[in-house]
py3Dmol code that shows the C-alpha trace and the ligand (Angstrom):
import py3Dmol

protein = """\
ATOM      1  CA  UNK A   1      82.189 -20.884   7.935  1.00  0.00           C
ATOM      2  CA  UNK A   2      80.773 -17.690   9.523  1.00  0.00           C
ATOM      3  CA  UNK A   3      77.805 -17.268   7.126  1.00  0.00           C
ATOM      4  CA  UNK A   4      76.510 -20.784   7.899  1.00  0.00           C
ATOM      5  CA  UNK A   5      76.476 -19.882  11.340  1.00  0.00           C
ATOM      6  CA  UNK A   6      74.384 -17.315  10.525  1.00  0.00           C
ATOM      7  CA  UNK A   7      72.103 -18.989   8.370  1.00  0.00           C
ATOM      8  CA  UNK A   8      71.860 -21.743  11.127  1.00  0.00           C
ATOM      9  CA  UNK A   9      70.890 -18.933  14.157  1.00  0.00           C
ATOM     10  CA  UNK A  10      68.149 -17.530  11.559  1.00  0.00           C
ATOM     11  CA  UNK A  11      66.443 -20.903  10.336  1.00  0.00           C
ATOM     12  CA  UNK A  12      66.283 -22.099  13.817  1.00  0.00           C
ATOM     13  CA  UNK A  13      64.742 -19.325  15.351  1.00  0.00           C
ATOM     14  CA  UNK A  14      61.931 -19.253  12.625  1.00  0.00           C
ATOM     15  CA  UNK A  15      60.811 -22.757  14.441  1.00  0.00           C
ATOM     16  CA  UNK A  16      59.807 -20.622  17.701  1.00  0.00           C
ATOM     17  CA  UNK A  17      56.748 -19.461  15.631  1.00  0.00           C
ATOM     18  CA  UNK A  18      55.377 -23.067  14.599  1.00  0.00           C
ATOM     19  CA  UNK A  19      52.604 -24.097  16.917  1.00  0.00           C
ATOM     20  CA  UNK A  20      51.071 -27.735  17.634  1.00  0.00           C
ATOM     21  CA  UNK A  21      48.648 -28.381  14.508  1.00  0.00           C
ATOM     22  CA  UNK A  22      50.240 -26.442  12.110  1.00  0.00           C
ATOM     23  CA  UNK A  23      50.291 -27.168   8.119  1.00  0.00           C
ATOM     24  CA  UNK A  24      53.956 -25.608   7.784  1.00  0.00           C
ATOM     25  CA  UNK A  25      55.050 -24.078   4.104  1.00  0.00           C
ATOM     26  CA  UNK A  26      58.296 -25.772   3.507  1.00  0.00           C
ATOM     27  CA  UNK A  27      60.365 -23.527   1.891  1.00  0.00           C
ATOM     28  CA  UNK A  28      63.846 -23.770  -0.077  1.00  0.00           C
ATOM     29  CA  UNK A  29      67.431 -23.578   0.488  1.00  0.00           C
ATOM     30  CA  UNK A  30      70.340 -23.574   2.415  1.00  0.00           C
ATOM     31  CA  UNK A  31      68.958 -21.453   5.274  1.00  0.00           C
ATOM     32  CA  UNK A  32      65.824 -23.285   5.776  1.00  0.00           C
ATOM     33  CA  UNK A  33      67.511 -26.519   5.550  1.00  0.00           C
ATOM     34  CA  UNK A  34      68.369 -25.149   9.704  1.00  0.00           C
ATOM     35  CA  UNK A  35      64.334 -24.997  10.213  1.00  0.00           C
ATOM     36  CA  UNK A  36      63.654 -28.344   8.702  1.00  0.00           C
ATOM     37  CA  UNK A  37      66.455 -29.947  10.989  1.00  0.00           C
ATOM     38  CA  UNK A  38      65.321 -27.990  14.274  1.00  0.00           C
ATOM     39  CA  UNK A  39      61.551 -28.658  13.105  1.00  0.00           C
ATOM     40  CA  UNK A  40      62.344 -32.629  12.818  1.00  0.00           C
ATOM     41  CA  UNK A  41      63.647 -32.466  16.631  1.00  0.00           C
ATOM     42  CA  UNK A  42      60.487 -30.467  17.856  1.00  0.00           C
ATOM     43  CA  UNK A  43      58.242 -33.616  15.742  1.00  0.00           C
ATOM     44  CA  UNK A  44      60.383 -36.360  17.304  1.00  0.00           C
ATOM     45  CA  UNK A  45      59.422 -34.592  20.549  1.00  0.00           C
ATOM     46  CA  UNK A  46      55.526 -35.396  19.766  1.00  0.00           C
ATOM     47  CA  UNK A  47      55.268 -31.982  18.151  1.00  0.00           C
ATOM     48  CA  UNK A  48      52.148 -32.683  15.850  1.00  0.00           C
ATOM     49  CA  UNK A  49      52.437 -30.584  12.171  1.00  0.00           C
ATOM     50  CA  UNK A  50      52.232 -31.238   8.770  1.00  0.00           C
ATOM     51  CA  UNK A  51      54.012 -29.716   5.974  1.00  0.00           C
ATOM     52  CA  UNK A  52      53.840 -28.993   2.017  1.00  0.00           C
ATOM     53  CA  UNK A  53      57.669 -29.108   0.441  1.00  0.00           C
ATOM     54  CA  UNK A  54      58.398 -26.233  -2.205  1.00  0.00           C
ATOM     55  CA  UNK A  55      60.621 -28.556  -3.980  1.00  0.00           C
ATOM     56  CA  UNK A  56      61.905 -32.049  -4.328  1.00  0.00           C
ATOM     57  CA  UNK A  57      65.238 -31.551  -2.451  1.00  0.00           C
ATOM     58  CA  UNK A  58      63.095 -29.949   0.729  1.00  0.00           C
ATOM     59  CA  UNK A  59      60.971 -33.007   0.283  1.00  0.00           C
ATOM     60  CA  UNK A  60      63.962 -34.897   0.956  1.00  0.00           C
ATOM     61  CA  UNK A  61      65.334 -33.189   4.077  1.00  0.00           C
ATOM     62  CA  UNK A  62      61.604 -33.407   5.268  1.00  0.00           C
ATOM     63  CA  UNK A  63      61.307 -37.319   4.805  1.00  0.00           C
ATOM     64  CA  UNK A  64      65.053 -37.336   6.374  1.00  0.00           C
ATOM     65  CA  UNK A  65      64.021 -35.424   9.322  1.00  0.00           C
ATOM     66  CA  UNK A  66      60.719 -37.320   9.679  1.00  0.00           C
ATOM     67  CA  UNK A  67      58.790 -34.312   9.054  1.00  0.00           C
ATOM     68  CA  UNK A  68      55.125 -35.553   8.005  1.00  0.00           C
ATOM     69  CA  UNK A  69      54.129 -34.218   4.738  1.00  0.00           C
ATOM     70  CA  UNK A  70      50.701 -33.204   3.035  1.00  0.00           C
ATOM     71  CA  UNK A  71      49.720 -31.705   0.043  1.00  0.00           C
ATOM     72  CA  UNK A  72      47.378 -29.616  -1.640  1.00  0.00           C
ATOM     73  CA  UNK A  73      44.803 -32.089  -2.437  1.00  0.00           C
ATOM     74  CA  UNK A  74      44.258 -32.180   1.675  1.00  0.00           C
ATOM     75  CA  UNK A  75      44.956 -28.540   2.819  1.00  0.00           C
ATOM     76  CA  UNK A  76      44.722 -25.258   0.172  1.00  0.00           C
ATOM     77  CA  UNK A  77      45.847 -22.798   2.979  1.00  0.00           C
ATOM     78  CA  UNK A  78      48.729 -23.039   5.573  1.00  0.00           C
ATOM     79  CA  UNK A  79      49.077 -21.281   8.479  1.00  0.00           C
ATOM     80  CA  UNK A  80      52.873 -20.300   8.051  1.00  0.00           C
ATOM     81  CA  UNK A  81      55.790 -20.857   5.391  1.00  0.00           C
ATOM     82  CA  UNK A  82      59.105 -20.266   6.192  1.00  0.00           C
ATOM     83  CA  UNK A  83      61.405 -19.759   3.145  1.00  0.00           C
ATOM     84  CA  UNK A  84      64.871 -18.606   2.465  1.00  0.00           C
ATOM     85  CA  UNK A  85      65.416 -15.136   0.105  1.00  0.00           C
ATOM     86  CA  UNK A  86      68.787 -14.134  -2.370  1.00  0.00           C
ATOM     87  CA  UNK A  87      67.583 -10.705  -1.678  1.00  0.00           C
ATOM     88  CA  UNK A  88      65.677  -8.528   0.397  1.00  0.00           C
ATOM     89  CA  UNK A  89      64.568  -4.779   0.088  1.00  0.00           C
ATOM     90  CA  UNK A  90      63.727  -2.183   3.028  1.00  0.00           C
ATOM     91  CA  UNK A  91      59.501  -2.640   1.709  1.00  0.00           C
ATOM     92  CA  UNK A  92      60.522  -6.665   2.142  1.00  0.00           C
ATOM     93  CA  UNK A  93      60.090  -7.567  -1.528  1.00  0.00           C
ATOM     94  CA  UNK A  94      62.744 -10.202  -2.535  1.00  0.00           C
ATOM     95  CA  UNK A  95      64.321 -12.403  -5.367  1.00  0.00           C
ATOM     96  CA  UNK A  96      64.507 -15.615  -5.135  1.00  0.00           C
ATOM     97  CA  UNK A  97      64.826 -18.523  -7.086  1.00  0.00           C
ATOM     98  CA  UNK A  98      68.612 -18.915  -7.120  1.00  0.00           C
ATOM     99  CA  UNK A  99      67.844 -22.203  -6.214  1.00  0.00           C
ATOM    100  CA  UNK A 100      66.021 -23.036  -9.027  1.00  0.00           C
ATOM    101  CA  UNK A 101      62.592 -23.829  -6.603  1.00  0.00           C
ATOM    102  CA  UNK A 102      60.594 -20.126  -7.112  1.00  0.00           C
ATOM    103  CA  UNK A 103      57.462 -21.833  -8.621  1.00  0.00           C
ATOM    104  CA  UNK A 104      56.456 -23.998  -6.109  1.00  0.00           C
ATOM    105  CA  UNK A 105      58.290 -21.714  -3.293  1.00  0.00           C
ATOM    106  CA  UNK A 106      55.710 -18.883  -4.302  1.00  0.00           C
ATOM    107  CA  UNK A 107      52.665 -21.783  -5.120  1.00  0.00           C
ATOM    108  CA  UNK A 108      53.426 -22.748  -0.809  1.00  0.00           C
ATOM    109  CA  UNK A 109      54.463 -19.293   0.149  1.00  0.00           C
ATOM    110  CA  UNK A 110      51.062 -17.411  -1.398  1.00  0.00           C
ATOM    111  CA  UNK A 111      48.634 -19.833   0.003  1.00  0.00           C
ATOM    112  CA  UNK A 112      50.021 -19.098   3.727  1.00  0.00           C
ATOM    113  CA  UNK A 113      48.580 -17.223   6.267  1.00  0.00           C
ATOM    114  CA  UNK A 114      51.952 -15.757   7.081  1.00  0.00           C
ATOM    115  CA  UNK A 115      55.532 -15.675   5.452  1.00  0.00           C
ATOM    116  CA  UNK A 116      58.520 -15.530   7.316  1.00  0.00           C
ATOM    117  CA  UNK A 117      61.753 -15.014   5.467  1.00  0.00           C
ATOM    118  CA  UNK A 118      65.225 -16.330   7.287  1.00  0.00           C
ATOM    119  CA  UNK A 119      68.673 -15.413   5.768  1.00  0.00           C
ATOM    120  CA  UNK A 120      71.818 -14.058   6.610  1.00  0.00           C
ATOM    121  CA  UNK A 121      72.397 -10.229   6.792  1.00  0.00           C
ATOM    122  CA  UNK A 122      73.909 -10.532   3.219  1.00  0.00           C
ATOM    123  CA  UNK A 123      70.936 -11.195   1.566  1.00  0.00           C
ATOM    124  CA  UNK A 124      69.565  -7.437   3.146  1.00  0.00           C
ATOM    125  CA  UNK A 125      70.025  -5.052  -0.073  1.00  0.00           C
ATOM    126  CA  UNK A 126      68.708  -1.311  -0.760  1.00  0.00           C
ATOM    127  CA  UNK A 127      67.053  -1.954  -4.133  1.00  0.00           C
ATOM    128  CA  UNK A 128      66.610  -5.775  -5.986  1.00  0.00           C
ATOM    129  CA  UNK A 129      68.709  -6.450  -9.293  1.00  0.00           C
ATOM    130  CA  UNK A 130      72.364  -7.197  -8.188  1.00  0.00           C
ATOM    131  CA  UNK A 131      71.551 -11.029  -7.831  1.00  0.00           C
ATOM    132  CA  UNK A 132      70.379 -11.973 -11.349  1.00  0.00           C
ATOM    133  CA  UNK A 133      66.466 -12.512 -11.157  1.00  0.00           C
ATOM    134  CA  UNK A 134      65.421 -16.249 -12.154  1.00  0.00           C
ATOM    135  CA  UNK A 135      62.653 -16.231 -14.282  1.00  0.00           C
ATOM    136  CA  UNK A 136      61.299 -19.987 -14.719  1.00  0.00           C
ATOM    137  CA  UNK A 137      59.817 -20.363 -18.722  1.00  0.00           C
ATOM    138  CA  UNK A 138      58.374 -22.352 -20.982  1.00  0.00           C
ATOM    139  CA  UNK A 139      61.426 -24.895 -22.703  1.00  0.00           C
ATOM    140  CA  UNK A 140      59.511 -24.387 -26.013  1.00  0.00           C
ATOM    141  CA  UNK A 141      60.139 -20.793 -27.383  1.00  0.00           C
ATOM    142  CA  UNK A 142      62.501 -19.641 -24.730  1.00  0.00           C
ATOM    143  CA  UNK A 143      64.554 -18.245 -27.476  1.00  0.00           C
ATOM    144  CA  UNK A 144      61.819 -16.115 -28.343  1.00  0.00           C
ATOM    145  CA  UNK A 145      60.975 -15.187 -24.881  1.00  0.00           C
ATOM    146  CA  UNK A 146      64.520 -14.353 -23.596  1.00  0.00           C
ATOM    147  CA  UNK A 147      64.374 -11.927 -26.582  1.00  0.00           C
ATOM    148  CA  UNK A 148      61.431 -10.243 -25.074  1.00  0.00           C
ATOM    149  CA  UNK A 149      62.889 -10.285 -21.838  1.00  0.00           C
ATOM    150  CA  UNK A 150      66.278  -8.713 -22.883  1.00  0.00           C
ATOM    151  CA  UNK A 151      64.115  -5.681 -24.929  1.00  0.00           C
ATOM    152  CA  UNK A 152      63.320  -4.996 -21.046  1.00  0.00           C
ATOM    153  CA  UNK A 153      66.946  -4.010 -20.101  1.00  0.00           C
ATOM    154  CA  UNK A 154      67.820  -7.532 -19.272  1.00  0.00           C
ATOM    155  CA  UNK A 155      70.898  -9.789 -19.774  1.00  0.00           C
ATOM    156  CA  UNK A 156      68.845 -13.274 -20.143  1.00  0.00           C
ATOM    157  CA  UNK A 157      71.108 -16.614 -19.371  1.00  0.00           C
ATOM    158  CA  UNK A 158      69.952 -19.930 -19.745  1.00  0.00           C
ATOM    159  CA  UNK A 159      70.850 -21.691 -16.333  1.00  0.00           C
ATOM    160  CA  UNK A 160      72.952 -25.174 -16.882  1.00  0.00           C
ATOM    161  CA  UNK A 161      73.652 -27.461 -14.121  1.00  0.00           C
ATOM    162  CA  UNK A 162      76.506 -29.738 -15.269  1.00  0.00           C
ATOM    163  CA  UNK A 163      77.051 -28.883 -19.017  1.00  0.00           C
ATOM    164  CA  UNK A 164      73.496 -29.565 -19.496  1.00  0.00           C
ATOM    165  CA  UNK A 165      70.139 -27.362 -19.357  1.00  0.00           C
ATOM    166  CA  UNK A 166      68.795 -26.835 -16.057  1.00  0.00           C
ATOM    167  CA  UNK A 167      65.329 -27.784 -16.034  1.00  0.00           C
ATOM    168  CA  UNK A 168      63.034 -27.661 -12.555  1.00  0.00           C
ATOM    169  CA  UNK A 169      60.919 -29.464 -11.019  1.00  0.00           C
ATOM    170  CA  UNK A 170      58.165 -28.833 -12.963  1.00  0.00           C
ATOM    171  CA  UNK A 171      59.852 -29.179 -16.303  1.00  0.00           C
ATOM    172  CA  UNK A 172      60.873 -25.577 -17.286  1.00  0.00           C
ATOM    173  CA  UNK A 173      64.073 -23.856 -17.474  1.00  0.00           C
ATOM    174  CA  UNK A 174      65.035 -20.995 -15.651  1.00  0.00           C
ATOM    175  CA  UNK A 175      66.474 -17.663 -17.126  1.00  0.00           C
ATOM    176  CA  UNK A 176      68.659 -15.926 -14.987  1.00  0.00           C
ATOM    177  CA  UNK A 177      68.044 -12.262 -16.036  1.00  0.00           C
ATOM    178  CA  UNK A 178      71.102  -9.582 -15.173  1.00  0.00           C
ATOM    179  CA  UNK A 179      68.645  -6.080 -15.063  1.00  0.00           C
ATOM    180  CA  UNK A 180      71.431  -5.398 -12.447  1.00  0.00           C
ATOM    181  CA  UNK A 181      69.346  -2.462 -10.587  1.00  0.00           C
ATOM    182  CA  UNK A 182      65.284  -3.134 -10.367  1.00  0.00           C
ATOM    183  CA  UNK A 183      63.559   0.244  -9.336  1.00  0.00           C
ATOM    184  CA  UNK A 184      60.256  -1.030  -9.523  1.00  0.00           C
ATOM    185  CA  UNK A 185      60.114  -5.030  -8.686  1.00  0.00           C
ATOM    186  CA  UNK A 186      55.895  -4.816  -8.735  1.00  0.00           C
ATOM    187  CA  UNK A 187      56.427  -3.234 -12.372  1.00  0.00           C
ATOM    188  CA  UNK A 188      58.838  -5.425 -13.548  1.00  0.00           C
ATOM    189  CA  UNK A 189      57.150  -8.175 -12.249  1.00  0.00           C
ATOM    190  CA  UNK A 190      54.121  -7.773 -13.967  1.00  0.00           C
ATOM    191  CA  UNK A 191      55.592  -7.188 -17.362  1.00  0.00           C
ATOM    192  CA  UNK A 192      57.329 -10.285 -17.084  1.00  0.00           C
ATOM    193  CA  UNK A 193      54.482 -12.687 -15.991  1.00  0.00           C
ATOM    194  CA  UNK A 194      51.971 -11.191 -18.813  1.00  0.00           C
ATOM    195  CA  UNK A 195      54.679 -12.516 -21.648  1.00  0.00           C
ATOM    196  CA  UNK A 196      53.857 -15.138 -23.431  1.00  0.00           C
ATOM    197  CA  UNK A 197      56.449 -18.120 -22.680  1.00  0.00           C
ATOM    198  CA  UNK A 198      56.585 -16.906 -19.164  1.00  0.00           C
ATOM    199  CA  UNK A 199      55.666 -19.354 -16.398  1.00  0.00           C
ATOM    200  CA  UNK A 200      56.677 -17.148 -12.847  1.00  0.00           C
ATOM    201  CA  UNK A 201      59.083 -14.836 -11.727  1.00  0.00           C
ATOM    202  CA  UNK A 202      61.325 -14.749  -9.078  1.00  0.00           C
ATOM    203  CA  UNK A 203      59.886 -11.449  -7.582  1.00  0.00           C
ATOM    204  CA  UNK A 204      57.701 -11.957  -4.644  1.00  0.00           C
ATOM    205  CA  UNK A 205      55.851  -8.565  -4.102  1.00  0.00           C
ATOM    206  CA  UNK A 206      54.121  -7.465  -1.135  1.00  0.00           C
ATOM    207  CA  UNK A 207      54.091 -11.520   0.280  1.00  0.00           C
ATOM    208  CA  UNK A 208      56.367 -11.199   3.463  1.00  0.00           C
ATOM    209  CA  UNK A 209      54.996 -10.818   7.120  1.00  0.00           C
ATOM    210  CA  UNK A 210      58.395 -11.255   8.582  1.00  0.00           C
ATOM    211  CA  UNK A 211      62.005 -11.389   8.415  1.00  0.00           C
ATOM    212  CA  UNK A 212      64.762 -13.257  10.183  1.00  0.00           C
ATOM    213  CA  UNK A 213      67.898 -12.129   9.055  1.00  0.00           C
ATOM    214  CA  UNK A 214      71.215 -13.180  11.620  1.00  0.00           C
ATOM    215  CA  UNK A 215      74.402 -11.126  11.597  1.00  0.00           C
ATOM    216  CA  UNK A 216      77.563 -10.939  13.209  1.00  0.00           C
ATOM    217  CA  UNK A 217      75.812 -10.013  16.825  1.00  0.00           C
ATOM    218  CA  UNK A 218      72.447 -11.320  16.386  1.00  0.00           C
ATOM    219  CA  UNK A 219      69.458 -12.532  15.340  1.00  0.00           C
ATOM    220  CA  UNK A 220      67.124  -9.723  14.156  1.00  0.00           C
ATOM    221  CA  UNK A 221      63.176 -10.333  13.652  1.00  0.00           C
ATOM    222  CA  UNK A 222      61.568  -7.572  11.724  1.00  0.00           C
ATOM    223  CA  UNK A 223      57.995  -7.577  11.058  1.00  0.00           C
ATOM    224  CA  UNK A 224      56.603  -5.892   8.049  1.00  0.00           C
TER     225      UNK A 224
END
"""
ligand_1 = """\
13
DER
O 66.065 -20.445 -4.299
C 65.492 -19.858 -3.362
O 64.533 -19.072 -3.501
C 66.045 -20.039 -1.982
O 65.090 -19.783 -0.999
C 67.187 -19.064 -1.880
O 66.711 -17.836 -2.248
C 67.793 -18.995 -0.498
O 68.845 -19.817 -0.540
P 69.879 -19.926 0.666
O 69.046 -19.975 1.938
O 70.565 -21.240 0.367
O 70.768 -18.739 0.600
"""
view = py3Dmol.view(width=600, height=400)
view.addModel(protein, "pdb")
view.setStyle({"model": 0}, {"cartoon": {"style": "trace"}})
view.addModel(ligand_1, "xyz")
view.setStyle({"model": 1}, {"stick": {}})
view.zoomTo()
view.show()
């Protein structure tokens, strides 16, 4: 429907900053899903990149597109990541992680020379917090560290996929935390990722360059 349209127009457009010899930050979702697709046409066309997936499922769509892949054992910085957002603030700090990928999404999009964000308009908020932050933690303890985590003002839920625990790709679960307004994400953040149990947080502070965000009209690029 209408929002996939939009999430199409944004992705794509995101390819129009990848340049021959690029190492390319794969990001997650729905909305990059468009970029890897439009990305694996530009490769087929002799375009010559390489890219680092932010999580298995990416991976996938980049072996399906033919999209050659590298790692971190050959590259530690890429030139540009393109990654999807849940939500985006007017200083461009966002959640993510609703797709359970926010480790190695901020592990690809930190060690980039520039982040661009694509999404749909809806994903464009006035303060973080509606969307319930994912908070990726240790399996052992997370009892103990949800507790800490609700003594913050937070509803903490334990994300299931199918009846059973969700657990990611790098073996932790993910607690979906319902703070429900954030006023200060670099505050919050920073509480959370000192506590013990702990692992990342879905709030990436002060990491995008650029955002692509597509709406009923058009396709807006906004740089920070
Ligand atoms: O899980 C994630 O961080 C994804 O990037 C997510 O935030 C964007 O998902 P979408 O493009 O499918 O809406």
């Amino acid at each position: 429907e209408q929002v996939n349209l939009f999430k199409k127009a944004a992705g794509e457009k995101a390819v129009e900053y990848i340049k021959d010899g690029m190492i390319i930050g794969l990001g997650s979702g729905s909305t990059v899903y468009w970029t890897l697709k439009k990305l694996g046409e530009l490769v087929e066309e002799g375009l010559n990149v390489k890219g680092i997936p932010s999580s298995l499922r990416t991976e996938g769509w980049a072996k399906e597109f033919k999209i050659p892949l590298t790692d971190f054992s050959e590259v530690q910085t890429l030139d540009i990541a393109i990654d999807g957002a849940d939500e985006i603030d007017p200083d461009f700090n966002l959640t993510k992680g609703g797709g359970g990928s926010l480790v190695r999404e901020k592990m690809v999009d930190a060690h980039s020379k520039k982040l661009i964000i694509v999404a749909d308009e809806s994903k464009m908020v006035s303060q973080l917090g509606e969307f319930p932050l994912p908070v990726e933690v240790l399996p052992f303890g997370w009892e103990v560290t949800a507790k800490k985590i609700e003594a913050l003002g937070a509803k903490p839920v334990l994300r299931e996929r199918e009846d059973s625990i969700f657990i990611s790709n790098n073996g932790n679960y993910i607690l979906d935390c319902h703070f429900h307004t954030i006023a200060d994400p670099k505050k919050l953040h920073h509480e959370l990722k000192q506590m013990l149990g702990v692992v990342e947080t879905g709030l990436f502070i002060d990491m995008t360059d650029t955002i692509i965000i597509a709406g009923q009209n058009e396709v807006k690029v906004i740089d920070h």
